[in-house]
C-alpha positions in Angstrom: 139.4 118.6 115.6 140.8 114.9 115.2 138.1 113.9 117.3 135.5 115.2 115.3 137.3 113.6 112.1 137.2 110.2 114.1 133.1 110.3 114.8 132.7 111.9 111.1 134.4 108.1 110.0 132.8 106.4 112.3 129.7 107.6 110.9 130.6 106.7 107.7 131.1 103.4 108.5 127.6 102.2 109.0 127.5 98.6 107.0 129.1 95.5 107.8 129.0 92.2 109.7 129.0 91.5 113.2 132.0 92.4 115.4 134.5 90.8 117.1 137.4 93.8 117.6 135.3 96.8 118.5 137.2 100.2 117.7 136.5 102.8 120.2 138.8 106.0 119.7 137.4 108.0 122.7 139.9 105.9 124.9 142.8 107.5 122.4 142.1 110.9 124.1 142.3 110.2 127.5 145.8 111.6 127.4 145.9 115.1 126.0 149.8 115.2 126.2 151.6 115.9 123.0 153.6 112.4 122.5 156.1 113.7 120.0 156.9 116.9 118.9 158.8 115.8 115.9 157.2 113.3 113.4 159.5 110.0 113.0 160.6 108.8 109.5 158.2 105.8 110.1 155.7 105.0 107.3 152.4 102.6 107.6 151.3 100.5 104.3 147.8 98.1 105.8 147.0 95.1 103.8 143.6 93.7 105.0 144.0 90.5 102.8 146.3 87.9 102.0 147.1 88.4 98.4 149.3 89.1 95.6 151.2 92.1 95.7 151.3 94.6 92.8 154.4 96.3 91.1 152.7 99.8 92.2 152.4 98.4 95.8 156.0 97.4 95.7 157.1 100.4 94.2 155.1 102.3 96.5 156.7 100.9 99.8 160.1 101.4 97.6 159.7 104.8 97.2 158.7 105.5 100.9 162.5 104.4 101.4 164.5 105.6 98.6 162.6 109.1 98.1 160.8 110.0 101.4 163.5 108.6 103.3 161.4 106.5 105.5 163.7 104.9 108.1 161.2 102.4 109.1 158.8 101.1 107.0 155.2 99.0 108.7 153.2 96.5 106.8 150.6 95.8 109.4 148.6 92.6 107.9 146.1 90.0 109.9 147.1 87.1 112.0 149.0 84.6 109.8 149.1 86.3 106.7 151.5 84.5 104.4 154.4 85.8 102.2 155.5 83.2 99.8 155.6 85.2 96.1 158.7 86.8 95.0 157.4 90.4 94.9 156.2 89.9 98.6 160.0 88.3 98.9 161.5 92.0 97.4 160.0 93.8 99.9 160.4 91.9 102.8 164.1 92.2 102.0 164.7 95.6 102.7 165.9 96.3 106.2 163.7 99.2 106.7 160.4 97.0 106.4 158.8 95.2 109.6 155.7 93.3 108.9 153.2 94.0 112.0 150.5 91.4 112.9 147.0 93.4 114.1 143.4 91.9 114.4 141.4 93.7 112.1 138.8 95.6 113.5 135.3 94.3 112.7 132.9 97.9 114.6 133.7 101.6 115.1 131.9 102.5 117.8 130.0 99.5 117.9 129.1 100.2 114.4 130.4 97.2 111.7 132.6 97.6 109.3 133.4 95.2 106.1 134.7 97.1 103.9 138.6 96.7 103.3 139.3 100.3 103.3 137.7 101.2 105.6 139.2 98.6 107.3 142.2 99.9 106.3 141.8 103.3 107.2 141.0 102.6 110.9 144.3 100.8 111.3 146.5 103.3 109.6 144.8 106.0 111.9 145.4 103.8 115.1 149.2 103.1 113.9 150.0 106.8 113.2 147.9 108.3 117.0 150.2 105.2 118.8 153.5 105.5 116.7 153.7 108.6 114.8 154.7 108.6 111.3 153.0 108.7 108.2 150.7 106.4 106.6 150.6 105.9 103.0 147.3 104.2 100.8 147.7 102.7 97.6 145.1 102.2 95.1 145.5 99.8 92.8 142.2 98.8 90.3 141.9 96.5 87.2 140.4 99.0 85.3 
């Protein structure tokens, strides 16, 4: 079943630019062994760009502490990414929260992707197969 979710979004995600991390989730389910029987309190916020965090988005990784009771919390973010505004300062404050560098994948299944979440949605799924936990999006729009 999660390998038929996998090539349904991979199928989605037809447009894009050329690759340079290729995502290729067959290699995930090599190993049919359960890995944990017991989901950990770990929680997985992706940021595909470098930019200025919202109040929702702060709130949101907040509330993954304080109300879901998230012992670890993962901000997974590109290769350099820089946190210099006071928001970005808050969060990274809170014992609970490790910022994780990952390459951001570019192809599913040879296929490109450019679209942030979609991005986005490929690392969160990788993070929570590898790690466990949960993984959390937040929508934010200037509408």
């Amino acid at each position: 079943m999660i390998k038929l979710l996998f090539q349904l979004l991979s199928a989605i995600l037809l447009l894009g630019r050329a690759a340079s991390r290729d995502v290729v989730f067959d290699d995930l389910f090599a190993d049919q062994t359960v890995h944990q029987a017991k989901i950990p309190k770990t929680a997985h916020f992706v940021f595909t760009k470098t930019r200025p965090l919202s109040w929702l988005e702060f709130a949101g990784i907040k509330s993954s502490i304080v109300t879901l009771g998230c012992t670890k919390v993962n901000i997974w973010v590109a290769p350099g990414a820089l946190f210099e505004e006071n928001i970005w300062k808050l969060v990274l404050a809170f014992p609970e929260v490790q910022v994780r560098e990952t390459a951001m994948p570019t192809t599913i299944y040879g296929n490109p992707v450019s679209v942030p979440a979609h991005v986005s949605d490929i690392v969160r799924l990788e993070a929570v197969y590898n790690e466990g936990g949960k993984c959390y999006t937040i929508y934010t729009s200037a509408s």
